[in-house]
SEVEXMAR-981461 format. One record per residue (C-alpha): x, y, z; residue number from 1. Coordinates in steps of 0.02 Angstrom, whole numbers, plus 50000, padded with zeros to 5 digits. Layout:
  east north    up num
     X     Y     Z NUM
...
// end
This chain:
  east north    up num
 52580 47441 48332   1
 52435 47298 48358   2
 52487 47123 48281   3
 52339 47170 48154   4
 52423 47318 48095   5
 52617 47224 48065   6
 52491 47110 47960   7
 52418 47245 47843   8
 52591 47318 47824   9
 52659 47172 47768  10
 52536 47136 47649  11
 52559 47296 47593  12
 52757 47270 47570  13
 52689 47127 47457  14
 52572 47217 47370  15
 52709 47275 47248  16
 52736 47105 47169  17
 52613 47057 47009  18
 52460 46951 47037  19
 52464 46911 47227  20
 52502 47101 47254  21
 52324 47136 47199  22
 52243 47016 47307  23
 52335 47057 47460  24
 52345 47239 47428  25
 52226 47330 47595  26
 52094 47430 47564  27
 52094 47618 47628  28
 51971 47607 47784  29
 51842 47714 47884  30
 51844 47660 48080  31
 51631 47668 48116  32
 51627 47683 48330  33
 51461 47677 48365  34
 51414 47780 48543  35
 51229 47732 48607  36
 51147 47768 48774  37
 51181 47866 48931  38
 51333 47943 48986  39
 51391 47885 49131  40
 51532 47765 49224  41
 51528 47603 49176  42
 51546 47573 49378  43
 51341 47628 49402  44
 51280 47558 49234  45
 51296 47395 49158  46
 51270 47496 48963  47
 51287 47661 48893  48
 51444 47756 48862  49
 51610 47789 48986  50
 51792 47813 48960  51
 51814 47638 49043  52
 51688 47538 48904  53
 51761 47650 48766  54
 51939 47691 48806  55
 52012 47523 48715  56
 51877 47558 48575  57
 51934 47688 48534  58
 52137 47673 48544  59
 52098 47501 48409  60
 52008 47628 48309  61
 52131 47757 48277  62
 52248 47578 48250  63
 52176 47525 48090  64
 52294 47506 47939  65
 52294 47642 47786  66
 52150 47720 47911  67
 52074 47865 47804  68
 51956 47950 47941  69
 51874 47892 48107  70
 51666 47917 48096  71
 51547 47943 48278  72
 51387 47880 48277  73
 51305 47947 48407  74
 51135 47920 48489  75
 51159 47998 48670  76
 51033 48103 48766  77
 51202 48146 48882  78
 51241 48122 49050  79
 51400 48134 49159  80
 51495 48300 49099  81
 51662 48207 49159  82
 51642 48032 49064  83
 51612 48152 48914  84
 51744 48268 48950  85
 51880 48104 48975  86
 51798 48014 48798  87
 51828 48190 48701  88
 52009 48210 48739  89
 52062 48048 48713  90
 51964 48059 48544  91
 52061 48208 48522  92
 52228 48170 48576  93
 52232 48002 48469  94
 52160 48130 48300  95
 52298 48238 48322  96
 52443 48118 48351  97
 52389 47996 48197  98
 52339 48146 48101  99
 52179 48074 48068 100
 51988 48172 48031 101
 51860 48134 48137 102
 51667 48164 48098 103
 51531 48142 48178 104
 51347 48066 48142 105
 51207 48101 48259 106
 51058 47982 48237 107
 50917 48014 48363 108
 50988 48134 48465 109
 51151 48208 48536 110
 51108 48326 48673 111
 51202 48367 48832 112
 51348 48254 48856 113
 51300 48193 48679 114
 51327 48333 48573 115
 51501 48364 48698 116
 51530 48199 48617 117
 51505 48265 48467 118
 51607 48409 48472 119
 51761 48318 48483 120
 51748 48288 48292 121
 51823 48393 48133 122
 51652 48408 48080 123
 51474 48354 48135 124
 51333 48287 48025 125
 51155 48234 48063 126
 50967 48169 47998 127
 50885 48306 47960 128
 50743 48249 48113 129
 50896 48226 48236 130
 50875 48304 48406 131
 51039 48419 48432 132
 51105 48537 48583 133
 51062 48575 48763 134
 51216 48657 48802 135
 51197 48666 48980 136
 51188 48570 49147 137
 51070 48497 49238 138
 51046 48417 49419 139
 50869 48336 49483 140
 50815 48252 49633 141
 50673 48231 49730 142
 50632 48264 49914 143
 50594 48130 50064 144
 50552 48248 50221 145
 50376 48250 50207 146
 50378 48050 50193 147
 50477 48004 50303 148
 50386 48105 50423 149
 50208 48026 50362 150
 50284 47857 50398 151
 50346 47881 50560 152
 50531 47866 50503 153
 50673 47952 50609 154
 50829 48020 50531 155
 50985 48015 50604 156
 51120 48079 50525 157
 51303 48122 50615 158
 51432 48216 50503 159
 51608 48298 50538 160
 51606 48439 50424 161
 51450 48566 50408 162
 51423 48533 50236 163
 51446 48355 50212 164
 51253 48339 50224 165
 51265 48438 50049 166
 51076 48414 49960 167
 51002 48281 50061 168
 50851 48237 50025 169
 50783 48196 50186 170
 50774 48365 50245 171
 50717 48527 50183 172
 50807 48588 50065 173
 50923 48723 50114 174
 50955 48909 50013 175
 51144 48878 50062 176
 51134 48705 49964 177
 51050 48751 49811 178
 51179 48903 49796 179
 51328 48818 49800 180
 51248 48664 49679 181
 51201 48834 49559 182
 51383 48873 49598 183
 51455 48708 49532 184
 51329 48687 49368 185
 51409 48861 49333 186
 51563 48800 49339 187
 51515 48653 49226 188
 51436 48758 49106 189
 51578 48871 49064 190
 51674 48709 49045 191
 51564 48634 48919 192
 51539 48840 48808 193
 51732 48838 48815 194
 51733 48672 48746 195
 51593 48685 48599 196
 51674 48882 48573 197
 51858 48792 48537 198
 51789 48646 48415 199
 51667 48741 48336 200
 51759 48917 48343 201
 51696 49011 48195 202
 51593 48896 48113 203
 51459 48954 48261 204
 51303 49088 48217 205
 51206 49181 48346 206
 51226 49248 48532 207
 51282 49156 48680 208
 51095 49163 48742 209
 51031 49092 48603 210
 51172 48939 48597 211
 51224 48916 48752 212
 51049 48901 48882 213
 51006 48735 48885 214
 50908 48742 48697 215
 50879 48609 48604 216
 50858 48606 48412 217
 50817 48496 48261 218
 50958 48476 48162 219
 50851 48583 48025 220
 50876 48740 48156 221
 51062 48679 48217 222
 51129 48685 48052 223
 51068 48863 48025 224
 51159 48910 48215 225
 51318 48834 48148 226
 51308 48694 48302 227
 51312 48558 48162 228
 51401 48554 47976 229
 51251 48472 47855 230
 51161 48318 47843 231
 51233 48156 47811 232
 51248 47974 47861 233
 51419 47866 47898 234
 51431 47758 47764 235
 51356 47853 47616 236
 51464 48022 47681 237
 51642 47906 47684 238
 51580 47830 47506 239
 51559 47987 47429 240
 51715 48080 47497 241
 51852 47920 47481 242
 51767 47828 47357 243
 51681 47677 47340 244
 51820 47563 47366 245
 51846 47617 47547 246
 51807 47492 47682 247
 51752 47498 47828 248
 51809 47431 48018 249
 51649 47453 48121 250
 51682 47459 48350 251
 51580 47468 48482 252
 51561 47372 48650 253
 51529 47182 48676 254
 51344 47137 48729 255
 51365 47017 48893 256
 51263 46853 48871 257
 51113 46867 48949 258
 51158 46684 49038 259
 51284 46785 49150 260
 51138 46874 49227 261
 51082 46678 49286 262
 51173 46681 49458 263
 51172 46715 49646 264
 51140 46910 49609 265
 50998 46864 49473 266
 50859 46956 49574 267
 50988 47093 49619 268
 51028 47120 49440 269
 50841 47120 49381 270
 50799 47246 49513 271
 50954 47368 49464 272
 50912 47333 49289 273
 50723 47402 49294 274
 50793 47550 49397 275
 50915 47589 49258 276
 50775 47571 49118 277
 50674 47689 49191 278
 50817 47809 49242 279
 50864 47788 49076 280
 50697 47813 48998 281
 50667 47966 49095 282
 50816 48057 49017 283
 50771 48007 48823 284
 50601 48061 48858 285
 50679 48264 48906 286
 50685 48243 48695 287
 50529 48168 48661 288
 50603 47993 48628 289
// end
């Protein structure tokens, strides 16, 4: 139990006595995590979402006193299936030992790794223009060969193991490659269907073909598929089922000071920083966004 916690139940021990009882008494509270970005470790990018960023987030959370329910906001367009396989079970694990609801709020979008996100709450609500879905996995590159060749560059490359040269881009691409990568997103994929068929279990409408391919939907067209529960936002939804006297505890990640970038590695960081943006970019704009 967090030193906050001991607080809040000893006010509420107090709360019993006349007067100073009903100043000190808490109020019942709604923990708001807010999840923004790409999904990815927190290793390759300086924002977005990972276990690592989130894992303490989340545990102080699921800590607050006379806790009510935990509420998502989410505005992911996905990304790494294990970051968002790690962040669900912990969200999970923590619901079920505290015996606490969790629901979810999409905002733009939560597609992909987003809407896996999602899925680890009791129940999911969105704007009615949110972007929901794209149950399915995805790999992109590009290929080098016919550069490198142009330029007069010479590969050399010296492995110990046939396939340790899996999917480089330097060379042209190999049938034996892309068959084992279609191999592994299958593998993925039945990961992710088992995941959204367990949280959502009968709540979902339509045939696997129809859910499960990669689509993407307004949440207009998810609700009526049964891959989201109505419309709704945070605040108004935790007013309107616990009252108006409920409070609420709002988490996310710290910002770093932008003076920290103002060091040695400041070009470095301004380079990797562009690259990010338009990685980043790139991925929102798979939703129009």
């Amino acid at each position: 139990m967090s030193i906050k916690t001991k607080i809040c139940a000893t006010c509420d021990a107090i709360s019993g006595f006349p007067v100073i009882g009903g100043l000190l008494k808490p109020k019942p509270k709604v923990a708001v995590i807010r999840m923004s970005g790409v999904i990815a470790d927190s290793g390759m990018r300086k924002g977005g979402i990972s276990h690592h960023r989130y894992e303490k987030i989340i545990e102080d959370a699921f800590d607050v006193y006379d806790l009510q329910a935990v509420a998502i906001v989410i505005n992911s367009p996905g990304g790494s299936p294990a970051q968002s396989a790690l962040i669900g079970d912990h969200i999970r694990r923590l619901a079920d030992e505290k015996d606490v609801p969790v629901y979810a709020f999409v905002e733009d979008v939560a597609a992909s790794g987003g809407y896996w996100l999602a899925c680890a709450a009791d129940e999911i609500y969105a704007n009615e223009t949110s972007i929901v879905g794209s149950i399915g996995v995805i790999s992109a590159g590009f290929g080098f060969k016919d550069l490198i060749e142009k330029h007069g560059v010479e590969r050399r490359v010296h492995t110990s193991g046939k396939n340790k040269s899996f999917m480089d881009p330097f060379i042209e691409e190999r049938p034996a490659d892309v068959k084992r990568l279609k191999e592994l997103q299958a593998e993925l994929h039945e990961s992710f269907i088992d995941w959204v068929k367990d949280r959502r279990a009968e709540k979902l409408k339509g045939k696997d073909a129809d859910l499960f391919e990669g689509q993407f939907w307004t949440a207009k067209t998810a609700l009526g598929m049964g891959v989201i529960d109505g419309f709704g936002e945070a605040k108004s939804f935790a007013r309107e089922k616990f009252g108006e006297e409920i409070k609420f505890a709002e988490f996310g990640p710290e910002k770093k000071l932008v003076a920290s970038l103002f060091g040695t590695d400041m070009k470095a960081s301004i380079a990797e920083d562009a690259i990010e943006t338009l990685e980043t970019k790139a991925v929102w704009a798979r939703y129009g966004l």
